[in-house]
C-alpha positions as CSV (number, residue, x, y, z in Angstrom):
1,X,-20.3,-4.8,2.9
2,X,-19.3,-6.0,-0.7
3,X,-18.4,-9.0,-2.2
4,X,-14.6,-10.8,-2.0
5,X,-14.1,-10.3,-5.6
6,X,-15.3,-6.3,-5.3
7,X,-13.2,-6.2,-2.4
8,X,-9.9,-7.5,-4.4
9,X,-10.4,-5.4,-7.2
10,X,-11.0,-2.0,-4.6
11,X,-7.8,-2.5,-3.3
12,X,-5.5,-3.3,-5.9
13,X,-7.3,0.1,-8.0
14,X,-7.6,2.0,-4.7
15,X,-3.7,1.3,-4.2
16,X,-3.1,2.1,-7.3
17,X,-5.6,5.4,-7.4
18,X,-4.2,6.5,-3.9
19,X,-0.5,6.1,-4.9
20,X,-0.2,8.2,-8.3
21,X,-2.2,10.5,-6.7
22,X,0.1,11.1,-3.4
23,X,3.3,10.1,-5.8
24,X,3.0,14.1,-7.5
25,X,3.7,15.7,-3.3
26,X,5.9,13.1,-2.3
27,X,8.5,14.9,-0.4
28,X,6.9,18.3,-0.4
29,X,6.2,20.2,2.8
30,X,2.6,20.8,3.2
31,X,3.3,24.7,3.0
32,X,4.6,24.0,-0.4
33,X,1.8,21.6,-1.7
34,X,0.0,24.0,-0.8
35,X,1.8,26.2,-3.5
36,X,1.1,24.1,-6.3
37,X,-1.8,22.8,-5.6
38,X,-4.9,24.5,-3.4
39,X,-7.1,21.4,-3.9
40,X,-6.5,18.1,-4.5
41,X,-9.2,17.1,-7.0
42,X,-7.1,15.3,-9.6
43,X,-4.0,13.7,-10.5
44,X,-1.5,16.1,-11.7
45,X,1.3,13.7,-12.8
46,X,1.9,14.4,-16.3
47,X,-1.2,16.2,-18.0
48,X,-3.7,16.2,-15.7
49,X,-2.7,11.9,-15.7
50,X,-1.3,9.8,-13.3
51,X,1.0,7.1,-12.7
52,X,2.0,4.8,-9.9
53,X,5.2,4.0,-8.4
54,X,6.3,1.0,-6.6
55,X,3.7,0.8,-4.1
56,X,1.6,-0.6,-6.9
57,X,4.2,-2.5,-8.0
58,X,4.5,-4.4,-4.8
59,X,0.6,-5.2,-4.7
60,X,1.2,-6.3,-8.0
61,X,3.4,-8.6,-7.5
62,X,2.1,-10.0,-4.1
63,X,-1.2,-10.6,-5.8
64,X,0.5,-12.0,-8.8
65,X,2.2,-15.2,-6.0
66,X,-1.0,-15.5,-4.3
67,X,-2.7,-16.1,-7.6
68,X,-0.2,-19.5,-8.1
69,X,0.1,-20.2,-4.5
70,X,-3.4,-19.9,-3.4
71,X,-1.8,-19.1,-0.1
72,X,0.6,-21.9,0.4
73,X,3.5,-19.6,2.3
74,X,6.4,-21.9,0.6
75,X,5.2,-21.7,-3.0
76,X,4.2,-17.4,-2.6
77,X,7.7,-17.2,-1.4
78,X,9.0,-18.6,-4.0
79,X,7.0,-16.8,-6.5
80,X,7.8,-13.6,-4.7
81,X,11.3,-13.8,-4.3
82,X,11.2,-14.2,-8.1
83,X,9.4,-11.5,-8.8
84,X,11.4,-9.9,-6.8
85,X,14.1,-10.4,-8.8
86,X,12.8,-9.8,-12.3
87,X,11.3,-6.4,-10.9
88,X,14.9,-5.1,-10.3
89,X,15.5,-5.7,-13.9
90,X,12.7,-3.6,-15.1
91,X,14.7,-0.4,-13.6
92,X,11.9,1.0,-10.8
93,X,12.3,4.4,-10.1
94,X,12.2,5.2,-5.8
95,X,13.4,1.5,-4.6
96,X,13.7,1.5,-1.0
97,X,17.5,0.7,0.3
98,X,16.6,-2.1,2.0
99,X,14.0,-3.8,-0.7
100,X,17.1,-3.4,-2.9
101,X,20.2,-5.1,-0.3
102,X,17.2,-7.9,-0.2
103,X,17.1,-8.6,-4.1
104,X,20.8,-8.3,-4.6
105,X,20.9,-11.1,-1.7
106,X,18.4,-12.5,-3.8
107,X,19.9,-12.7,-6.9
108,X,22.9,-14.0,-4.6
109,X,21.8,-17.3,-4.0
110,X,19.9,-16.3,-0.6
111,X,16.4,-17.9,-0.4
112,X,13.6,-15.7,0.6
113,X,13.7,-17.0,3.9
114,X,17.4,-15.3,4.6
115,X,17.2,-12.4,2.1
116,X,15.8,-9.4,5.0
117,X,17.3,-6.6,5.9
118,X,16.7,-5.4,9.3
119,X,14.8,-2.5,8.4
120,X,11.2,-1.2,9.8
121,X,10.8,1.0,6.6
122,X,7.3,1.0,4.4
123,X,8.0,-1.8,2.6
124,X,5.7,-4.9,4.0
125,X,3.0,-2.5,4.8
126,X,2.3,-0.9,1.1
127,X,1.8,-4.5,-0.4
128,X,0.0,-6.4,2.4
129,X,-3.7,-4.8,2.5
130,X,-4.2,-7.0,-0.8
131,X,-3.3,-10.4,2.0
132,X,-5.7,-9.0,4.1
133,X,-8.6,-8.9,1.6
134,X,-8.1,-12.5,0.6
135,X,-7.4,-14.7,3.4
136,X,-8.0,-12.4,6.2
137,X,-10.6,-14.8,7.8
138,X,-8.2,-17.2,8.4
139,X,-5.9,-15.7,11.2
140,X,-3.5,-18.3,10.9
141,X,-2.7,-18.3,7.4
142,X,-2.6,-14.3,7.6
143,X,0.0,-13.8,9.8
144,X,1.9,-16.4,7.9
145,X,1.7,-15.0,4.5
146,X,2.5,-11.6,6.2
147,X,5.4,-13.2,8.1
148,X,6.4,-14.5,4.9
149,X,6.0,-11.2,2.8
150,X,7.8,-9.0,5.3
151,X,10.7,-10.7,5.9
152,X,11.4,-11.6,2.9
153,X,12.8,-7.7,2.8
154,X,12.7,-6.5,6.3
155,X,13.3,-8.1,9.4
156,X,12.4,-5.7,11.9
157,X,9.6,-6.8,14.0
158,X,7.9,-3.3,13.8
159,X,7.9,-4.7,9.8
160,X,6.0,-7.2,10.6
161,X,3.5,-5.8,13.0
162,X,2.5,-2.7,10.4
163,X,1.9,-4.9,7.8
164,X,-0.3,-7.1,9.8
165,X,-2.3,-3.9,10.7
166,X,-3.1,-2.6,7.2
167,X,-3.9,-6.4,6.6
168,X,-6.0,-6.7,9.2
169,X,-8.0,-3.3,8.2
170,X,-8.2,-4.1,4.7
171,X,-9.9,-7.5,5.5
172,X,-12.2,-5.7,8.2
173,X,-13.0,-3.0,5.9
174,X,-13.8,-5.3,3.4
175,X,-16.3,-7.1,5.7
176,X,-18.8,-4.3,7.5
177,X,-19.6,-0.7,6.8
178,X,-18.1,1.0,10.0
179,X,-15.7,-0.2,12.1
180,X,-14.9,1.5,15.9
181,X,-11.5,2.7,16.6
182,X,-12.1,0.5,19.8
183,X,-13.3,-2.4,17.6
184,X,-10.0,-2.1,15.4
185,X,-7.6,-2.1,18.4
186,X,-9.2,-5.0,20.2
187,X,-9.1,-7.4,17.1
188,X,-5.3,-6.0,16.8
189,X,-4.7,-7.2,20.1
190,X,-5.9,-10.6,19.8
191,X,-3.5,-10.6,16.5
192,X,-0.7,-9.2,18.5
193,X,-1.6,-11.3,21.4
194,X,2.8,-13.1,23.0
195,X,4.2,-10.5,20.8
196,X,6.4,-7.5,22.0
197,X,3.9,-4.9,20.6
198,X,3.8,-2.6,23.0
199,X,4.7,0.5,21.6
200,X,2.4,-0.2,18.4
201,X,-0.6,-0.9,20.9
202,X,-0.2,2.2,22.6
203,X,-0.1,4.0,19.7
204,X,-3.6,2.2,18.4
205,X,-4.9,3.8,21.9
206,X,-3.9,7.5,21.0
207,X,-6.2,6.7,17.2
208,X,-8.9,5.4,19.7
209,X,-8.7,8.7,21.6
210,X,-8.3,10.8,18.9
211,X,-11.0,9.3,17.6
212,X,-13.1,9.9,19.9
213,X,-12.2,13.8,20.1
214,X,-13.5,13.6,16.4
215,X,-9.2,15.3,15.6
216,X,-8.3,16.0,11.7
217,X,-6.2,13.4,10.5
218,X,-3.1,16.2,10.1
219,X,-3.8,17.1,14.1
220,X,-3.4,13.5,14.8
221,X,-0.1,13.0,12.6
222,X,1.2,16.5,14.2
223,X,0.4,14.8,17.8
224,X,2.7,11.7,16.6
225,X,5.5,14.6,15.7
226,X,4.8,14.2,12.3
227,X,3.7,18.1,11.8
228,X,6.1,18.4,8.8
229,X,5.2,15.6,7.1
230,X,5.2,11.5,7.7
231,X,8.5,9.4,7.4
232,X,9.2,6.2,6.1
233,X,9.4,4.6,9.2
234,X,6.3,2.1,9.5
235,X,5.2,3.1,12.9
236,X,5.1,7.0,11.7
237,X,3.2,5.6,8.3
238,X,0.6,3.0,10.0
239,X,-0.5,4.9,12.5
240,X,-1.7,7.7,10.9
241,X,-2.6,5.6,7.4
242,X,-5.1,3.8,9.9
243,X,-6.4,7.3,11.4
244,X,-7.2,8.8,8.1
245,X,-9.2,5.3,7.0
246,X,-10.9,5.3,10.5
247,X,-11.8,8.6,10.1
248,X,-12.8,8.8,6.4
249,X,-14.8,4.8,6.5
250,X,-17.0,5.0,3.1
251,X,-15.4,8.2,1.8
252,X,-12.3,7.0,-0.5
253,X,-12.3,10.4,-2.2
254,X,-12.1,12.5,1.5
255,X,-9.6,9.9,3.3
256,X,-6.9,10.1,0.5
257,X,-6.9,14.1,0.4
258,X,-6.8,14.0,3.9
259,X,-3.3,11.3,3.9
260,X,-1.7,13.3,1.3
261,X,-2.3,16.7,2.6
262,X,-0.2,15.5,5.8
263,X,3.1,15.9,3.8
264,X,6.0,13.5,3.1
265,X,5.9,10.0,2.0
266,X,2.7,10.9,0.3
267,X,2.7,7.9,-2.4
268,X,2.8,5.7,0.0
269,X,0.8,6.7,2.4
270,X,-1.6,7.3,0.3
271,X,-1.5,3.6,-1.5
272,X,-1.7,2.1,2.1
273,X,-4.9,4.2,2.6
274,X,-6.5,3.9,-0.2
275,X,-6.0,0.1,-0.6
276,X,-7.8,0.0,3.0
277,X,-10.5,2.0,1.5
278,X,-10.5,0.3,-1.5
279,X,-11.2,-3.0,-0.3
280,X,-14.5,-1.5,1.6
281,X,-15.6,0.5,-1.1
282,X,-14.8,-1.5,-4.2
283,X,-14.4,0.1,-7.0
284,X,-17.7,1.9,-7.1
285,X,-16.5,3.8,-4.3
286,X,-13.7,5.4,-5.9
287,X,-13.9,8.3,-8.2
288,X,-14.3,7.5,-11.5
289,X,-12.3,10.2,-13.2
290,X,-9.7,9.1,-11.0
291,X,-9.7,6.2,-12.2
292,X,-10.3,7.0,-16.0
293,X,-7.3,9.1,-16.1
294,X,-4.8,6.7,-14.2
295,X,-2.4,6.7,-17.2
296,X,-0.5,2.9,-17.0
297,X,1.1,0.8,-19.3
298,X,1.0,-2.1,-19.5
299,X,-0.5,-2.8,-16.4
300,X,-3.3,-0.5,-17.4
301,X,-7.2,-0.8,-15.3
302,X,-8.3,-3.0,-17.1
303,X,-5.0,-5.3,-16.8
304,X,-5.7,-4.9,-12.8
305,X,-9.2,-5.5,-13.0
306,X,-8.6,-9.1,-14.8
307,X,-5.4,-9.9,-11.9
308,X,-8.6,-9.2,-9.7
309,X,-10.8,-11.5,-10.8
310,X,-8.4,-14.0,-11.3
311,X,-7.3,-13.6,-7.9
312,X,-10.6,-13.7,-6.3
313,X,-11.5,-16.8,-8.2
314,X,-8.6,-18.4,-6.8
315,X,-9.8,-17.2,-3.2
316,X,-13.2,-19.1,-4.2
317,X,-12.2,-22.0,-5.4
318,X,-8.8,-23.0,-3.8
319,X,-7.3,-23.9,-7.0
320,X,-4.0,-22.3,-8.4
321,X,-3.9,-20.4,-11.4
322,X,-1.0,-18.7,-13.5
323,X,-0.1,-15.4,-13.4
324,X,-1.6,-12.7,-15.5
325,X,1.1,-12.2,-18.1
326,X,2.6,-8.5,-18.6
327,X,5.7,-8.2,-21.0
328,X,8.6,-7.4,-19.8
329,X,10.2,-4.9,-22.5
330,X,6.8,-2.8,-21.9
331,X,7.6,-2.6,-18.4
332,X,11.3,-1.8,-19.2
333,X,10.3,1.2,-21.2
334,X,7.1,2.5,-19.4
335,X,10.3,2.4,-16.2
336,X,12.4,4.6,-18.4
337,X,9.4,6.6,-19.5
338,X,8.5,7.1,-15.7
339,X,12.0,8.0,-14.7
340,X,12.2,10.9,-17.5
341,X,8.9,12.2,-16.0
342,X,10.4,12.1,-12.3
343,X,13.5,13.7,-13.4
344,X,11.4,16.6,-14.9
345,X,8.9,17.0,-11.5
346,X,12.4,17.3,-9.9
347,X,13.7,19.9,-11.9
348,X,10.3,21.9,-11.7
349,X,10.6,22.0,-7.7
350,X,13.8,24.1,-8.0
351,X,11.1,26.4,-9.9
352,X,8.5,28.8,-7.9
353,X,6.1,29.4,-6.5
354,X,8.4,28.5,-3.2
């Protein structure tokens, strides 16, 4: 068990980590991963660096409107929603369709209340473990901020539900040094207790059992139908996100090769895990050269280490603060910078070895 503030820091740098590390395979069959990469011991992004997408982003931002909202759902959503907005400005590379409907609505006149899409894509559940970490305790507020956060993009229930899982592990995680696959899906009950969460339940029983049969985290996402790699969908994602944390507790470094080597939506995946893992390992518990050679601008590890602490002095003390400042035109040209890089990893995938 570590401290909130540790906690807070390990999962906005094990998002962060775990994204630029899964971003370089996203979309790559594990066959072909294989191919370009027999071991997964570093980021291979640009020179041996990596960068993160908008999984980060979204932490980012989320932890950004709890910083001046403390956790008040009407001032976060209002802090969101405008970030939100501005962050469509800055030109981010790999915006999901219905994140990007939602901020047009947005910049429409729709409040953040009205601006969903009904969509059970990744969205909610790559920027809520950073929720769970700070106000997890409190199950009320939770499943309000994560009401809040969700549907202020996606409507769909099954939105709602993921995120509230990875929220749920990041704050357990954060809290004791092994948690039961049985343990996990009885407090997820009791969250989910009058909701139609059926399907989500019974696939928390399969992880128990799976568990339990001590299966690889790529058996388990191949059980799911997942054997060529997992979707965007966020009961494909979840499921097996919370496998691989389950499986790896106290190992960050095993538990995001493990998420990526299953193929597909590897950034995010990744992110999810390793903001899980994050917020029980801290940042001690991540590997250092990973984090040395995260390569961001302007929101660089240091940058996220101060948002942080800032954030978990908030948690403390109950008092607002602003938001740590990043410039705007150094986000609008590390975005163009990024995209060029993209562009180039594309072209080098029409390239063997196939």
């Amino acid at each position: 068990m570590i401290n909130k503030k540790d906690s807070i820091i390990g999962c906005l740098i094990g998002t962060a980590v775990g994204d630029a590390l899964g971003l370089t395979f996203e979309g790559l069959s594990k066959k072909r991963q294989q191919k370009f990469c027999k071991e997964i011991k570093g980021h291979h992004f640009l020179f041996n660096k990596g960068m993160v997408s908008d999984d980060t982003e979204h932490t980012r931002m989320t932890a950004q409107a709890l910083i001046v909202s403390n956790g008040d759902v009407d001032a976060f959503l209002k802090s969101f929603a405008w970030k939100l907005r501005f962050w469509l400005l800055g030109l981010p590379a790999g915006i999901g369709l219905a994140t990007l409907k939602s901020i047009i609505k947005l910049w429409f006149g729709f409040s953040g209340r009205n601006s969903g899409i009904f969509s059970a894509g990744n969205g909610p559940a790559m920027r809520s473990a950073i929720i769970g970490a700070c106000y997890g305790e409190d199950e009320k507020k939770l499943k309000q901020l994560i009401k809040a956060c969700t549907r202020i993009t996606h409507t769909d229930p099954k939105a709602e539900i993921g995120a509230l899982a990875v929220a749920v592990a990041a704050n357990m995680a954060s809290l004791k040094n092994y948690i039961s696959g049985q343990e996990y899906y009885e407090k997820m009950e009791k969250f989910l207790e009058g909701e139609n969460a059926k399907e989500f339940l019974e696939l928390l029983k399969k992880i128990v059992e799976s568990l339990n049969l001590q299966k690889s985290t790529e058996m388990f996402a191949k059980e799911l139908g997942l054997e060529k790699g997992i979707t965007g969908y966020i009961y494909h994602t979840v499921p097996v996100a919370l496998y691989c944390w389950l499986k790896n507790q106290q190992d960050y470094k095993s538990a995001i090769q493990e998420i990526i080597r299953c193929g597909g939506d590897t950034d995010t995946t990744a992110a999810i895990t390793g903001g899980i893992a994050g917020a029980g390992a801290g940042i001690n518990g991540i590997p250092q050269e990973w984090i040395k050679n995260l390569w961001e601008f302007p929101a660089d590890i240091g940058w996220m280490e101060k948002l942080g602490t800032r954030l978990a002095e908030v948690c403390h003390t109950g008092v607002t603060q602003k938001s740590l400042y990043l410039p705007f035109y150094a986000i609008f040209f590390r975005n163009v910078f990024f995209m060029i890089i993209v562009l180039l990893h594309g072209f080098r995938r029409l390239l063997p070895p196939y």
